[in-house]
N, CA, C and O atoms as a MOPAC input file, in Angstrom:
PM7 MOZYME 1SCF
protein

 N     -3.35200 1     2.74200 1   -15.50800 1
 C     -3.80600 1     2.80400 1   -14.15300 1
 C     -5.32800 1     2.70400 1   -14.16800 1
 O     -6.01600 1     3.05700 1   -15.12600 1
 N     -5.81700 1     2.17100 1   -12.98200 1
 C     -6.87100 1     1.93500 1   -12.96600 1
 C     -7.58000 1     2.48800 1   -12.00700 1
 O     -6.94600 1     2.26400 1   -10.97600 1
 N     -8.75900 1     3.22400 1   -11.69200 1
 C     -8.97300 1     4.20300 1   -10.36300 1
 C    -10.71400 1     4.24000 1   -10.34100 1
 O    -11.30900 1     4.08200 1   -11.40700 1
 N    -11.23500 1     4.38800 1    -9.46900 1
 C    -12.32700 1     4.67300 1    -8.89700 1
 C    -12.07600 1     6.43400 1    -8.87300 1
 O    -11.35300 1     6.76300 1    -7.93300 1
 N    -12.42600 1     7.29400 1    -9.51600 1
 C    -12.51900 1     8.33700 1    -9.44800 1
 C    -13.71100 1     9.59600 1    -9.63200 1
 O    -14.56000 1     9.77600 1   -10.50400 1
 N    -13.28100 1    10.51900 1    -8.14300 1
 C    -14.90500 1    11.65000 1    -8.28800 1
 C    -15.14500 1    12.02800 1    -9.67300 1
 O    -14.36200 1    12.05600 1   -10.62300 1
 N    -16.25100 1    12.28300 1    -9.60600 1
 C    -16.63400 1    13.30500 1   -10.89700 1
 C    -17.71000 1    13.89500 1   -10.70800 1
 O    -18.80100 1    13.36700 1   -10.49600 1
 N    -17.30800 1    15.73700 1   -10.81500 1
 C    -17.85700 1    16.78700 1   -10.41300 1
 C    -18.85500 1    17.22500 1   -11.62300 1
 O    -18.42400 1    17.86500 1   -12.58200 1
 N    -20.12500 1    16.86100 1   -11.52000 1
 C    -21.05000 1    18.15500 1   -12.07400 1
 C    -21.69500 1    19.04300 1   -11.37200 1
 O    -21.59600 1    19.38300 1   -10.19300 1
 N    -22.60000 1    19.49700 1   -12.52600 1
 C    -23.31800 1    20.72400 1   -12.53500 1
 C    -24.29800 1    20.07100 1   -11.31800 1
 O    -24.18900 1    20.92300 1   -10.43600 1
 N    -25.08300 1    19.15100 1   -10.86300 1
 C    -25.95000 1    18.34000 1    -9.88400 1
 C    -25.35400 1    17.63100 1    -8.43500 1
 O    -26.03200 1    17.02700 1    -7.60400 1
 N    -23.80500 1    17.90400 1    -8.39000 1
 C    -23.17400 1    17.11900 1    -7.20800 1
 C    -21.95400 1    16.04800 1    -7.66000 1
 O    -21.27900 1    16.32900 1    -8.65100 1
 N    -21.75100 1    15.08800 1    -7.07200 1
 C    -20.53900 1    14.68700 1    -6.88200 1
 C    -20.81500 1    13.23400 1    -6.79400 1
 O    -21.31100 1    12.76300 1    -5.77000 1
 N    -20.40400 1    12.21700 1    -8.21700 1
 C    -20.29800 1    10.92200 1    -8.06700 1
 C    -19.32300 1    10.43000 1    -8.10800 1
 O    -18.45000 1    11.23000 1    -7.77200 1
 N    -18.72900 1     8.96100 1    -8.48600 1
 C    -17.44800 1     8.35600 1    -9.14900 1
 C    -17.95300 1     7.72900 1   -10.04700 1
 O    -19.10900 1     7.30900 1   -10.08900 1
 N    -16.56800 1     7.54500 1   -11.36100 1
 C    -16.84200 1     6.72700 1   -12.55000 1
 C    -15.49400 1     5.48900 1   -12.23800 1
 O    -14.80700 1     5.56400 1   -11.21900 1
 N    -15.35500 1     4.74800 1   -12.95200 1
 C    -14.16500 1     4.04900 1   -12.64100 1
 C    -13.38000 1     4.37200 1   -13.85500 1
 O    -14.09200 1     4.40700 1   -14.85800 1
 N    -11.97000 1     4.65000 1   -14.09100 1
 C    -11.13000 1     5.52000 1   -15.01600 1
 C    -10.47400 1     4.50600 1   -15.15300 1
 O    -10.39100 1     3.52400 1   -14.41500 1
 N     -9.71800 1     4.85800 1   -16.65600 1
 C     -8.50800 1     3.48400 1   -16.98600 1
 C     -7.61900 1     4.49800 1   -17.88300 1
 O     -7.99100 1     4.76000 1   -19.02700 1
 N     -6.27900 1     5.14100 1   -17.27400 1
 C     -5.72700 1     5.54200 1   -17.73700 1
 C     -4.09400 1     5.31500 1   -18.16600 1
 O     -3.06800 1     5.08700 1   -17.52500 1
 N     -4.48800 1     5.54200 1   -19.90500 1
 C     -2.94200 1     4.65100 1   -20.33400 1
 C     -2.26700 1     5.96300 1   -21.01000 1
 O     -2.77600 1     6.81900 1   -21.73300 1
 N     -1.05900 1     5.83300 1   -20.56700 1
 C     -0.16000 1     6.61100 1   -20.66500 1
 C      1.12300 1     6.16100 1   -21.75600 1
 O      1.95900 1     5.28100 1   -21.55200 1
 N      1.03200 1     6.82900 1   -22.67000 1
 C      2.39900 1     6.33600 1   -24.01500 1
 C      3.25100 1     7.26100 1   -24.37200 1
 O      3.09000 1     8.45100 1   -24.64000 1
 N      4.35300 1     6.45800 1   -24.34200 1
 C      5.26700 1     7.36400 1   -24.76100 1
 C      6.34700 1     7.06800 1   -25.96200 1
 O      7.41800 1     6.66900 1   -25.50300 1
 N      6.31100 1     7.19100 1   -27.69000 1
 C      6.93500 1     6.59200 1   -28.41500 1
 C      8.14900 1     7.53500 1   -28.84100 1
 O      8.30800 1     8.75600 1   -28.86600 1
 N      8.96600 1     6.38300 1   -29.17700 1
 C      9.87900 1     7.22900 1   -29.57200 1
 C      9.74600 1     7.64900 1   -31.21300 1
 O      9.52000 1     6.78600 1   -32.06100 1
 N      9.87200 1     8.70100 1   -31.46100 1
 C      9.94400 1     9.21400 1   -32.96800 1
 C     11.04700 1     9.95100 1   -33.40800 1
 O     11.97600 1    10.38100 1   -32.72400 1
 N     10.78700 1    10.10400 1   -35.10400 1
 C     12.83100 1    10.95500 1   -35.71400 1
 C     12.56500 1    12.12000 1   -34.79800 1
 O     11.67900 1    12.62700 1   -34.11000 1
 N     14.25100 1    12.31400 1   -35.29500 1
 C     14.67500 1    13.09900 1   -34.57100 1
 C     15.09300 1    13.74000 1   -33.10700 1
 O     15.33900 1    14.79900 1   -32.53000 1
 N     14.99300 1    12.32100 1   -32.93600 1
 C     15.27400 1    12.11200 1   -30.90900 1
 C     14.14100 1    12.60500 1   -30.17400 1
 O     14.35400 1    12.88100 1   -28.99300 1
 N     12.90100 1    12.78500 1   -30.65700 1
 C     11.82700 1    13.35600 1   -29.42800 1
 C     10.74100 1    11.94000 1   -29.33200 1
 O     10.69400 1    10.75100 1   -29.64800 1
 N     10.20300 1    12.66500 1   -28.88100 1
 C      9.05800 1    10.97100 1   -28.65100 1
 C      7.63900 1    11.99800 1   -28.27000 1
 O      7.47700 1    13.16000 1   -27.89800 1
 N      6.80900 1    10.89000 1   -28.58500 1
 C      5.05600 1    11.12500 1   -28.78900 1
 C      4.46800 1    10.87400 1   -27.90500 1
 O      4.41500 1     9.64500 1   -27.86500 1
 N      3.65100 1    11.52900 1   -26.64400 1
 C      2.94200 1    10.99300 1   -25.55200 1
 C      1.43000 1    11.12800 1   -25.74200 1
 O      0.58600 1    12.00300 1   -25.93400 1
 N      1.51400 1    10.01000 1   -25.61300 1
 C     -0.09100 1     9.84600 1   -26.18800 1
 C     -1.19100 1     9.87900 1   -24.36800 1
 O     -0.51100 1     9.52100 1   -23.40700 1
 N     -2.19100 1    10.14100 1   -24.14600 1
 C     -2.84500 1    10.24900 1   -23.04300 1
 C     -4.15200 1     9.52400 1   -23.21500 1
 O     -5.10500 1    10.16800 1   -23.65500 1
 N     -4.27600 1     8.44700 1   -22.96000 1
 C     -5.62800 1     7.65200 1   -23.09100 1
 C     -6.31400 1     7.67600 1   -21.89100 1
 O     -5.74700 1     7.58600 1   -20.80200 1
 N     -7.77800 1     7.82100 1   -22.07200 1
 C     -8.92900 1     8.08600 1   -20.83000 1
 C     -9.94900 1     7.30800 1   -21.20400 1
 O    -10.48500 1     7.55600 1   -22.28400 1
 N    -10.29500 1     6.51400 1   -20.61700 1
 C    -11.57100 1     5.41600 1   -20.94900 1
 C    -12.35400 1     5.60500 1   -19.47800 1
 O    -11.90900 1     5.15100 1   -18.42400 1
 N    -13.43900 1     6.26300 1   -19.58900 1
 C    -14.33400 1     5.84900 1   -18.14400 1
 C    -15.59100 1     5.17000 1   -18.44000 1
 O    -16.36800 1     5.41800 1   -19.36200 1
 N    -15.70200 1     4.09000 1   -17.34100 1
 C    -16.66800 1     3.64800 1   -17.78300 1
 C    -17.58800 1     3.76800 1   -15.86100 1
 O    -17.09000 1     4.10500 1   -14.78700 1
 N    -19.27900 1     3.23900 1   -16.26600 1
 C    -19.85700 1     4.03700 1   -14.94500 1
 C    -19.92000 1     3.20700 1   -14.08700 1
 O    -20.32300 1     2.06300 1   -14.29800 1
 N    -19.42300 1     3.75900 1   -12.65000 1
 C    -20.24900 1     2.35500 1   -11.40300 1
 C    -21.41200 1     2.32100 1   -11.19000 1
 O    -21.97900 1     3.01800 1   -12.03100 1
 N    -22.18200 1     1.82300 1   -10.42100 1
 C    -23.46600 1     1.72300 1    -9.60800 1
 C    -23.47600 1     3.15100 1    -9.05700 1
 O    -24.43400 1     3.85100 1    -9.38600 1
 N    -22.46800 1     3.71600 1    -8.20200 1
 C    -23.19500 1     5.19900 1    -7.82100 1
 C    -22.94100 1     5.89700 1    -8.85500 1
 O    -23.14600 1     7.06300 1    -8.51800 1
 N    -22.47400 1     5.84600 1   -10.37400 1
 C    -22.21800 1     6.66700 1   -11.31300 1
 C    -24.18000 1     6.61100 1   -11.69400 1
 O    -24.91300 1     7.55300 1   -11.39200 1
 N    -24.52200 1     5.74800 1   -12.15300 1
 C    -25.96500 1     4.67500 1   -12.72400 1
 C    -27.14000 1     5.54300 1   -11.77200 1
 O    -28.02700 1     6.35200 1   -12.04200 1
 N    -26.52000 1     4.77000 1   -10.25800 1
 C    -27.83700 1     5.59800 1    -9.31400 1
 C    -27.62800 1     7.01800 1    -9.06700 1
 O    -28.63300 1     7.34900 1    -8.43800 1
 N    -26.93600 1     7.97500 1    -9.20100 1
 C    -26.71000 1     9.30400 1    -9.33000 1
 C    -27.50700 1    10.21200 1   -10.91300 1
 O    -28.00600 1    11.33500 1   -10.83800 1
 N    -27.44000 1     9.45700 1   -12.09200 1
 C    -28.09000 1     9.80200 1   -13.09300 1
 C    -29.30000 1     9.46700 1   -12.69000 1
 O    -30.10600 1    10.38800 1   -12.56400 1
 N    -29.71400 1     8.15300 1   -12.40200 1
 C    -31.05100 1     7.58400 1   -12.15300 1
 C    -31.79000 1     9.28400 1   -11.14100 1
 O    -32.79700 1     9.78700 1   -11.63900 1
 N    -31.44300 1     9.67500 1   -10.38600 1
 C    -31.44500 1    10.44400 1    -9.27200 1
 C    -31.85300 1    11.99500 1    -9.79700 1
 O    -32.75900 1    12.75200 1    -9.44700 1
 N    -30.80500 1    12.12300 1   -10.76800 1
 C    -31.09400 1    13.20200 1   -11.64800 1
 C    -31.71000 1    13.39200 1   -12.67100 1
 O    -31.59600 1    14.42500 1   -13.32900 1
 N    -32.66600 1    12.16800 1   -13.05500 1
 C    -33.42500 1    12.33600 1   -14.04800 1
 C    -32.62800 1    12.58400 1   -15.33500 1
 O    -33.02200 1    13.41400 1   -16.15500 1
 N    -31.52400 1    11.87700 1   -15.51200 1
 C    -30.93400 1    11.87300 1   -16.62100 1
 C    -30.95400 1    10.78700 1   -17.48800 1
 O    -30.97600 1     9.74400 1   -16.83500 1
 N    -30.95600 1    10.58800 1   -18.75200 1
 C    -30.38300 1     9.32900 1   -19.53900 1
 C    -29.23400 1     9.33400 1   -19.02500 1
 O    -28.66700 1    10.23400 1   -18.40500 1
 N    -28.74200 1     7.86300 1   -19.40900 1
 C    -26.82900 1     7.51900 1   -19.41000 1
 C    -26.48800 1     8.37100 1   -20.62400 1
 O    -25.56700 1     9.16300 1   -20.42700 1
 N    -27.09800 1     8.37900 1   -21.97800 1
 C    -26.77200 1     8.78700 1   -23.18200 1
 C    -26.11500 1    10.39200 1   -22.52000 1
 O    -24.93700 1    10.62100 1   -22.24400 1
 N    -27.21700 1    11.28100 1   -22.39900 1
 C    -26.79600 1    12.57300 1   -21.53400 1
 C    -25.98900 1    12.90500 1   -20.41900 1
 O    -25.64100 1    14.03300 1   -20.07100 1
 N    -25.71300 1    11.77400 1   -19.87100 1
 C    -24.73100 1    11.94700 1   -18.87900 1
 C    -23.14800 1    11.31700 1   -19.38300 1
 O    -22.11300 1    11.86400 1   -19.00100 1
 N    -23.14400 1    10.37700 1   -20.08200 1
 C    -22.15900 1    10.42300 1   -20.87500 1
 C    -21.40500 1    11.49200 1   -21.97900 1
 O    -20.22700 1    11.71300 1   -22.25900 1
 N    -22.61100 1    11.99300 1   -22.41900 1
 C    -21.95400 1    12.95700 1   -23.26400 1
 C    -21.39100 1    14.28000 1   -22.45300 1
 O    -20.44100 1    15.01400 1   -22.72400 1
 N    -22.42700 1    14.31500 1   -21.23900 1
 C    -21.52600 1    15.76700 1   -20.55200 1
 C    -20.49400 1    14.87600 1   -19.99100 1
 O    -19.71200 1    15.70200 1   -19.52000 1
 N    -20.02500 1    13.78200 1   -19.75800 1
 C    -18.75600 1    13.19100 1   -19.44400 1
 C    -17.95300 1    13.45700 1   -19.93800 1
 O    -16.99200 1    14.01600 1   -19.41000 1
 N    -18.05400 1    13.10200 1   -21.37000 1
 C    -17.05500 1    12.98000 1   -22.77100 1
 C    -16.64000 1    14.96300 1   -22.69800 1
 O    -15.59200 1    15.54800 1   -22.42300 1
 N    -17.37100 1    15.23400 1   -22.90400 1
 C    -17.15800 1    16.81700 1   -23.12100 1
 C    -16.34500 1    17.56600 1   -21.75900 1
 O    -15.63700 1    18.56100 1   -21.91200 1
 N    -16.53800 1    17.02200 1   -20.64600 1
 C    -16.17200 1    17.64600 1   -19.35200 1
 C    -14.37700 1    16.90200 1   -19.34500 1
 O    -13.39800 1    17.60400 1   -19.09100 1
 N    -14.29800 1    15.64400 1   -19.62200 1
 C    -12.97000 1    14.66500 1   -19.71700 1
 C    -12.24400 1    15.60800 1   -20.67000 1
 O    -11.19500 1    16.18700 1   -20.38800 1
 N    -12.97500 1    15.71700 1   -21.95100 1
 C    -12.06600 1    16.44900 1   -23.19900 1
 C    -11.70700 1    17.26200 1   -23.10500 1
 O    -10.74800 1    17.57500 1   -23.81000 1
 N    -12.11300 1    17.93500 1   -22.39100 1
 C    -11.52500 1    19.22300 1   -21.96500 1
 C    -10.39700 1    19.79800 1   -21.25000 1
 O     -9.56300 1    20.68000 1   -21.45700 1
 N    -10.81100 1    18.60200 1   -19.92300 1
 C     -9.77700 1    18.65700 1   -18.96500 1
 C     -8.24300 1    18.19400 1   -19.88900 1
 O     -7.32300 1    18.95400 1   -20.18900 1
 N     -8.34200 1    16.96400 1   -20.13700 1
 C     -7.20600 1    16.54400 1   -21.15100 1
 C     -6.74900 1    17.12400 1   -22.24900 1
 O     -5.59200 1    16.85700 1   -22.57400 1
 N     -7.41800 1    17.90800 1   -22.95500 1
 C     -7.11100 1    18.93000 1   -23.87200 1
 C     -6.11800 1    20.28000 1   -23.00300 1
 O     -5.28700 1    20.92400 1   -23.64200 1
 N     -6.31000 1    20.47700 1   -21.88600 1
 C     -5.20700 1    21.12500 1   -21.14700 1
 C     -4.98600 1    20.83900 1   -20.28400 1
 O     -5.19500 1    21.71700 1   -19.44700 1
 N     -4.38000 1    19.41400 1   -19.67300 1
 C     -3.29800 1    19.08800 1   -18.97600 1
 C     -2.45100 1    18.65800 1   -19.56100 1
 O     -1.28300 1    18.90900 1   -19.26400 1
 N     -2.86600 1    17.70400 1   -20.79600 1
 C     -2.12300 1    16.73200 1   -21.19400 1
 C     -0.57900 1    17.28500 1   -21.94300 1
 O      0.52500 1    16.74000 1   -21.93500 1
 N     -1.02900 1    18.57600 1   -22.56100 1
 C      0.20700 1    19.22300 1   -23.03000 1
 C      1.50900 1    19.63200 1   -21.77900 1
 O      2.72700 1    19.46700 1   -21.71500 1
 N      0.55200 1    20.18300 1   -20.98100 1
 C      1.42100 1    20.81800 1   -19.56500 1
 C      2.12800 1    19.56600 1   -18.76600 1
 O      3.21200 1    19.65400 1   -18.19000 1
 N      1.25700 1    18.30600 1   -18.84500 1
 C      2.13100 1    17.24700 1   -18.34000 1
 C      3.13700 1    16.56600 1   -18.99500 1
 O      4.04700 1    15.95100 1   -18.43800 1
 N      2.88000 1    16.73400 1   -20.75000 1
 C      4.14300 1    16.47600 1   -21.44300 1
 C      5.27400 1    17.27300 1   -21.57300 1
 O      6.31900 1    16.80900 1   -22.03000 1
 N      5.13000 1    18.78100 1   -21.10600 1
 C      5.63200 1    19.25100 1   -20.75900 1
 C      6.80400 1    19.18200 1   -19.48200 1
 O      8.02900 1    19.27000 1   -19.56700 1
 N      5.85200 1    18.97300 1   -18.16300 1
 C      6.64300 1    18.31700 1   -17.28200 1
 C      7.39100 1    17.58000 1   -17.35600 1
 O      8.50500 1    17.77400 1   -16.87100 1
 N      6.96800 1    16.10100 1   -18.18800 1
 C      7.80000 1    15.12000 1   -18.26400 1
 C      9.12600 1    15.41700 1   -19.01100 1
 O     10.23200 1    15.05400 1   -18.61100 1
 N      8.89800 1    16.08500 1   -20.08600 1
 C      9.98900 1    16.52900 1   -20.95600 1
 C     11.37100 1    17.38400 1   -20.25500 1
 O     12.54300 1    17.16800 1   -20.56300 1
 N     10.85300 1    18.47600 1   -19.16300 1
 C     11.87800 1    18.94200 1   -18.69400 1
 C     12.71700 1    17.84200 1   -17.35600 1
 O     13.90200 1    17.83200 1   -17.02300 1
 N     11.57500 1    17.02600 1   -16.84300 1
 C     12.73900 1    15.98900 1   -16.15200 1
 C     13.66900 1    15.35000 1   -16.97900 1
 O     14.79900 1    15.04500 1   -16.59600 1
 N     13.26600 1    15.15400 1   -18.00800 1
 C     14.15900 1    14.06200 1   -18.78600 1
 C     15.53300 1    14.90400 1   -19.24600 1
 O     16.73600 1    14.64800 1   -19.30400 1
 N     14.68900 1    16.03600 1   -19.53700 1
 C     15.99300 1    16.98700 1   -20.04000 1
 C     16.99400 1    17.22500 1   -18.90900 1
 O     18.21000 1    17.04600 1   -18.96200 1
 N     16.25000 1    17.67100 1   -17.85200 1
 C     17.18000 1    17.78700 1   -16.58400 1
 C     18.40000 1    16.29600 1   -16.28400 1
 O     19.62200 1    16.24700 1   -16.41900 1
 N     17.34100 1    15.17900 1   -15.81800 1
 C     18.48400 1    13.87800 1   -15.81600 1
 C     18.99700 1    14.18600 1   -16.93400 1
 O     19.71400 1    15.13400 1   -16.61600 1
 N     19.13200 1    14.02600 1   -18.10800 1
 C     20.19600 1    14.42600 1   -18.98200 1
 C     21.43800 1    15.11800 1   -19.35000 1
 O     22.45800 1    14.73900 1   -19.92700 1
 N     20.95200 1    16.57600 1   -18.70300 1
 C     21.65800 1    17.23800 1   -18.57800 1
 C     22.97100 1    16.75100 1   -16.86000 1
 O     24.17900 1    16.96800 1   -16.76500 1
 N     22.22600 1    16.23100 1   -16.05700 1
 C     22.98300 1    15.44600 1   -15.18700 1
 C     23.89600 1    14.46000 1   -15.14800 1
 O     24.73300 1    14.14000 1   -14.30400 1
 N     23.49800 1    13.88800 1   -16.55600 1
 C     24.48300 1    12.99200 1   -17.05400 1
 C     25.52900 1    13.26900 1   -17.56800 1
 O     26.53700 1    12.56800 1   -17.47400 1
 N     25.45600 1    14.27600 1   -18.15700 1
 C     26.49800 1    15.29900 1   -19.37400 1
 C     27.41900 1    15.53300 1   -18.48900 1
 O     28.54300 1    15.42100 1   -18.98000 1
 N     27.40900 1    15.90800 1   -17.01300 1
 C     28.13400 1    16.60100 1   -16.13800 1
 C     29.50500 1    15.51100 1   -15.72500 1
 O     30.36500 1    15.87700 1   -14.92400 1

């Protein structure tokens, strides 16, 4: 997916444009691997918002990278989570 999305700092409120790929492999033992890919890269109000704040891109990227990693470091489990109990559920719907 591809998105124009806010992004909240410590200085206010810009957008980056996001590209998020979502995987899901199958591996032994009947479970499968969801992988969560996040690539942002910056718009013009991402650019003129640093410009604004007297930031490098270098520094504003890295509080990017660190603010993204984070977030994804705890959703990404809780959403494989989610996904896992629908599947289990249709499954179990099928059994019936």
């Amino acid at each position: 997916m591809n998105s124009i999305s806010d992004s909240f700092t410590a200085a206010g409120r810009t957008q980056v444009n996001v590209i998020w790929e979502l995987v899901a492999e199958a591996i032994e033992g009947g479970r499968t691997r969801y992988t969560n890919r996040v690539t942002s890269h910056p718009t013009d109000a991402f650019m003129s918002f640093v410009d604004q704040h007297g930031q490098t891109f270098e520094q504003a990227a890295a509080a990017r990278q660190a603010a993204g990693g984070d977030h994804n470091r705890r959703e990404t489990p809780m959403f494989a989570a989610s996904i896992a109990r629908r599947a289990q559920a249709r499954l179990r719907g099928k059994a019936a």
